[in-house]
C-alpha positions in Angstrom: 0.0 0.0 0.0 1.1 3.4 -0.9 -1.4 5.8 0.6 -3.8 3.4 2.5 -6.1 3.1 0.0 -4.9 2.0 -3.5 -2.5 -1.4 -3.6 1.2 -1.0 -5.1 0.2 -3.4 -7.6 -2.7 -1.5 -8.5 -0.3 1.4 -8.9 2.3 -0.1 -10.5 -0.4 -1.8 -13.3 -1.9 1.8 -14.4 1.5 3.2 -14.8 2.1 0.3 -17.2 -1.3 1.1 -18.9 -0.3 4.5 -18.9 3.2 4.4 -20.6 1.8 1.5 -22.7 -1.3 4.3 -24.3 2.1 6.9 -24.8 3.5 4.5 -27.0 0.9 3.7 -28.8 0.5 7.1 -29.7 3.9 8.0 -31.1 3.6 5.8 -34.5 7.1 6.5 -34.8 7.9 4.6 -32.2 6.1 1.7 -32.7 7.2 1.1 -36.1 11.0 1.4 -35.7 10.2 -1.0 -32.1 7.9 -3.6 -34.0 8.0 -2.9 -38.0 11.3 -2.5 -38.2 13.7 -5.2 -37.3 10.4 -7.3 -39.2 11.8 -5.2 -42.3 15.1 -7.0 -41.3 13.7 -10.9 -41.6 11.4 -9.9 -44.4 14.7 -8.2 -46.7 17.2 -10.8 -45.6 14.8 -14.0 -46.6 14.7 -12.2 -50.1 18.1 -11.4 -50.4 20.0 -15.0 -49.1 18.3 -18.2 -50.7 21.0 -20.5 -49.2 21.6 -21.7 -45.7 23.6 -19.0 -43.3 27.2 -21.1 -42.7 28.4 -20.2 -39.3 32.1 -21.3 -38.3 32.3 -24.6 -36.2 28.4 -24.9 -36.3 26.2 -26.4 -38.9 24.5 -24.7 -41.9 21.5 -22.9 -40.8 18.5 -21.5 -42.7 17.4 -18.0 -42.9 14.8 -18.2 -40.8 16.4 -20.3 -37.9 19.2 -18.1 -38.1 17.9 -14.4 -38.4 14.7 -14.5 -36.7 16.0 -15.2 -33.4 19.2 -13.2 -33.5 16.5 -10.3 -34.8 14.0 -11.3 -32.0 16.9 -10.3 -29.6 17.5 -7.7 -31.0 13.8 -6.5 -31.2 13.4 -7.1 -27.4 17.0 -5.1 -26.7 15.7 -2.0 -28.7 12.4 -1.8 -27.0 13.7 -1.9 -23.9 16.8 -0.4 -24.1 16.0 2.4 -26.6 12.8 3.1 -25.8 13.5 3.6 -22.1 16.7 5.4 -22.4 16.2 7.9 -25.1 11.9 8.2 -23.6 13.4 9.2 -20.5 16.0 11.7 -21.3 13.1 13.7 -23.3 10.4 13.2 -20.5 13.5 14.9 -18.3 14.1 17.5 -21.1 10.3 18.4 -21.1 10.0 18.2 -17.3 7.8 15.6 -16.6 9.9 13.4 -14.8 10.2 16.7 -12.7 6.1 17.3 -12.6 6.0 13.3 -12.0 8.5 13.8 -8.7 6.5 16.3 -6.8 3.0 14.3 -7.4 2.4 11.9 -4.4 3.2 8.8 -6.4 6.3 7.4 -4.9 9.4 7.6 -8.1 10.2 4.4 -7.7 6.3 3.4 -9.2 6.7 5.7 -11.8 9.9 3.9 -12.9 8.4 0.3 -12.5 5.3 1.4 -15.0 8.4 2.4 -17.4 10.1 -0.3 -17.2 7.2 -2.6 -16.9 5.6 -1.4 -20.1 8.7 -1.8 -22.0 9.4 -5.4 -20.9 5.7 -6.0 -21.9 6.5 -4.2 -25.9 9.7 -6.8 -25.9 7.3 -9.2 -25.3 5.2 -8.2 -28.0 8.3 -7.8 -30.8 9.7 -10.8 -29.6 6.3 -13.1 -30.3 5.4 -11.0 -33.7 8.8 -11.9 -34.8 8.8 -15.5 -33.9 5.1 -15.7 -35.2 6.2 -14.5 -38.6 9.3 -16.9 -38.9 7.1 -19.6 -38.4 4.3 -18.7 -40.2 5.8 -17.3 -43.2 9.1 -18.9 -43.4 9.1 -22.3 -41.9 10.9 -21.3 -38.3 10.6 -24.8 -36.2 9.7 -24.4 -32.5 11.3 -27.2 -30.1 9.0 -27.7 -27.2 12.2 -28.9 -25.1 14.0 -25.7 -25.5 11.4 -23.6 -24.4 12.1 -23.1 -21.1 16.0 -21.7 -22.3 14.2 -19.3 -24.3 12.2 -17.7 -22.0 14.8 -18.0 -19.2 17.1 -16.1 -21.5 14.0 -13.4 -22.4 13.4 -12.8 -19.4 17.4 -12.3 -18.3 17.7 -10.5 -21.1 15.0 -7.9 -21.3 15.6 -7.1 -17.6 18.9 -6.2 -18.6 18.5 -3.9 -21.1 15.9 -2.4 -19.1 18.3 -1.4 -16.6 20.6 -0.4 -19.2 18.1 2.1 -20.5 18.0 3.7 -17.6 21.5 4.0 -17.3 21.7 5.2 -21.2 18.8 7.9 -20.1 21.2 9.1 -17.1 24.1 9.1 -19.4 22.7 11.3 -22.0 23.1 14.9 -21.6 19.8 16.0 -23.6 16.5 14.4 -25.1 18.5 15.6 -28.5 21.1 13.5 -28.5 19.9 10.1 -26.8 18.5 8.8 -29.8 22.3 9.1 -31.4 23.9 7.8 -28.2 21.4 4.9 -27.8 21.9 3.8 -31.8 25.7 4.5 -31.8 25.6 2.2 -28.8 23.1 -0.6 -29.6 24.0 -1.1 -33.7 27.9 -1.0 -34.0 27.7 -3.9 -31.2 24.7 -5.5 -33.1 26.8 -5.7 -36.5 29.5 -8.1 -34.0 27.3 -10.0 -32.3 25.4 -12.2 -35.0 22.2 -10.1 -35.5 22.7 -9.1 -39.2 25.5 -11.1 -40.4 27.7 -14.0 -39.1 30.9 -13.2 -37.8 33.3 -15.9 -39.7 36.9 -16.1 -38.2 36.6 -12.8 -36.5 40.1 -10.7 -35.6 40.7 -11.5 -32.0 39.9 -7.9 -30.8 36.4 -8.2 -32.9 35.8 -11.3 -31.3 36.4 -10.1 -27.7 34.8 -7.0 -28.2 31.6 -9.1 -29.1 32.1 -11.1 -25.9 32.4 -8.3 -23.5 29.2 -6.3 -24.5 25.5 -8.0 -23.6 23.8 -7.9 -27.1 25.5 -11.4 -28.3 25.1 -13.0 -24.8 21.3 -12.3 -25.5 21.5 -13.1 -29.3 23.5 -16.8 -28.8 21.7 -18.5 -26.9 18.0 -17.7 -28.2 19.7 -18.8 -31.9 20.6 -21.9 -30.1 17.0 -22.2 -28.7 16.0 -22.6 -32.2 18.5 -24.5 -33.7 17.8 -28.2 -34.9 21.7 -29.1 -34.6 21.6 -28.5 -30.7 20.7 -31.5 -28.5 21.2 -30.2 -25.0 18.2 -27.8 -23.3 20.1 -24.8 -24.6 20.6 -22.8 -21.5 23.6 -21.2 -21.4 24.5 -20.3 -17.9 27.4 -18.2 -18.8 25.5 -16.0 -20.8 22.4 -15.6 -18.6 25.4 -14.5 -16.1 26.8 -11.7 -18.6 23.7 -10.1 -19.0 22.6 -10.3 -15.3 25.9 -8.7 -14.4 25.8 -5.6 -17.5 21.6 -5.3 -15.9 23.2 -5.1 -12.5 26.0 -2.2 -13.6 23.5 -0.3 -15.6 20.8 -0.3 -12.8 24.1 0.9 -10.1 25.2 3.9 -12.7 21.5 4.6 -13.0 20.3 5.0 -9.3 24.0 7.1 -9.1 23.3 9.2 -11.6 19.9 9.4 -12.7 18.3 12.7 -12.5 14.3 13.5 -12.6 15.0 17.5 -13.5 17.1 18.6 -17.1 20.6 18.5 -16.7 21.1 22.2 -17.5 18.9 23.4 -14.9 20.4 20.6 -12.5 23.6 22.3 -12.9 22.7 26.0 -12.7 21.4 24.9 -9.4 24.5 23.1 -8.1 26.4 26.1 -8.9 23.9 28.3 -7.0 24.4 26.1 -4.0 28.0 26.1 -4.4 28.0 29.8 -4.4 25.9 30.0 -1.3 28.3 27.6 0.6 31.0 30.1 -0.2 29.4 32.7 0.7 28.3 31.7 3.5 
């Protein structure tokens, strides 16, 4: 209970409802979250009409190669984009601030954010799935199941908390959409989203390893791959993303702020003047 009336849960759910009816009315976002990385399987099935060879693995198709490793992807930029470069322009515009001196505790406000973009992963990541099978023949292992929505769930938690630490990272509403993309694609392109990585330079290679994206991409590929026999949970890379989730939620409580940055520091330097003048 938050005021002795209304559950937290209650609270929480009409936040989600709330930033859930925001979304759905910027088209924009919608279609580069949902349509877009669709675009992705839809070109690439045209485009490749042989198998995807990936080094020390077994041909794949198209579909059991790219759907996946988009379906990741997918989930990463609705969580991770949309919460990062949403917040730094609700911050911009002030309503983080108007939000913060309403009665509803922060920390509910944050939970609808977060909640409601976990929910859109949800959604990209079933439409994109949904099409692979439907249109192009994607086979669904019953057994491996449970490692993809382990890893979903590891995964979109992640680059939730990652947003947040991408909105308190960004000086402006301006320029969080170019800090989020030069962020999220350059690692995309080196983690097996849009093309196979075939005897990778050593740096390339770690560079992929160290960064969250192809932790969340591998595994969920391997979920769907006829050529793997065990359950496909990967415990190592359930462990990379949990640990890039925890350092993005630490950097965002540390340095998340609800007011614009400008007018944050005008105000520091007001304080600091007082102190010395004092």
């Amino acid at each position: 209970m938050t005021d002795g009336r209304t559950p937290t849960r209650v609270l929480v759910w009409r936040q989600v409802r709330y930033q859930n009816t925001l979304f759905w009315r910027t088209p924009v976002a919608a279609f580069f979250t949902l349509v877009f990385p669709l675009m992705f399987l839809i070109l690439f099935n045209l485009l490749f009409n042989e198998r995807i060879e990936i080094e020390g693995r077994d041909p794949l198709t198209i579909a059991q190669f790219y759907a996946p490793a988009l379906a990741a992807f997918a989930a990463a930029s609705a969580t991770y984009t949309n919460i990062g470069v949403g917040q730094a322009i609700a911050r911009d515009e002030r309503i983080l601030k108007r939000f913060r001196s309403t009665p509803l505790p922060p920390w509910i406000y944050m939970a609808g954010v977060v909640g409601s973009a976990i929910w859109l992963a949800l959604i990209a990541t079933v439409t994109m799935i949904s099409v692979g099978v439907v249109v192009y023949g994607l086979e669904i292992y019953v057994d491996r199941l449970p490692a993809a929505i382990v890893t979903l769930a590891v995964g979109v938690t992640a680059f939730a908390a990652l947003g947040l630490a991408l909105a308190a990272i960004s000086p402006t509403g301006d320029t969080a959409p170019a800090v989020a993309n030069a962020t999220l694609l350059p690692v995309a392109f080196i983690s097996n989203v849009f093309i196979p990585i075939q005897d990778p330079a050593p740096w390339l290679e770690f560079a992929g390893d160290f960064f969250p994206l192809k932790h969340f991409v591998v595994p969920l590929q391997d979920a769907f791959n006829p050529f793997v026999t065990d359950s496909a949970f990967r415990g190592g890379d359930l462990l990379v993303m949990a640990l890039w989730g925890v350092g993005g939620l630490a950097f965002a409580l540390r340095f998340f702020s609800w007011e614009p940055k400008a007018e944050g520091a005008a105000r520091k330097r007001r304080r600091r003047k007082t102190t010395v003048s004092a």
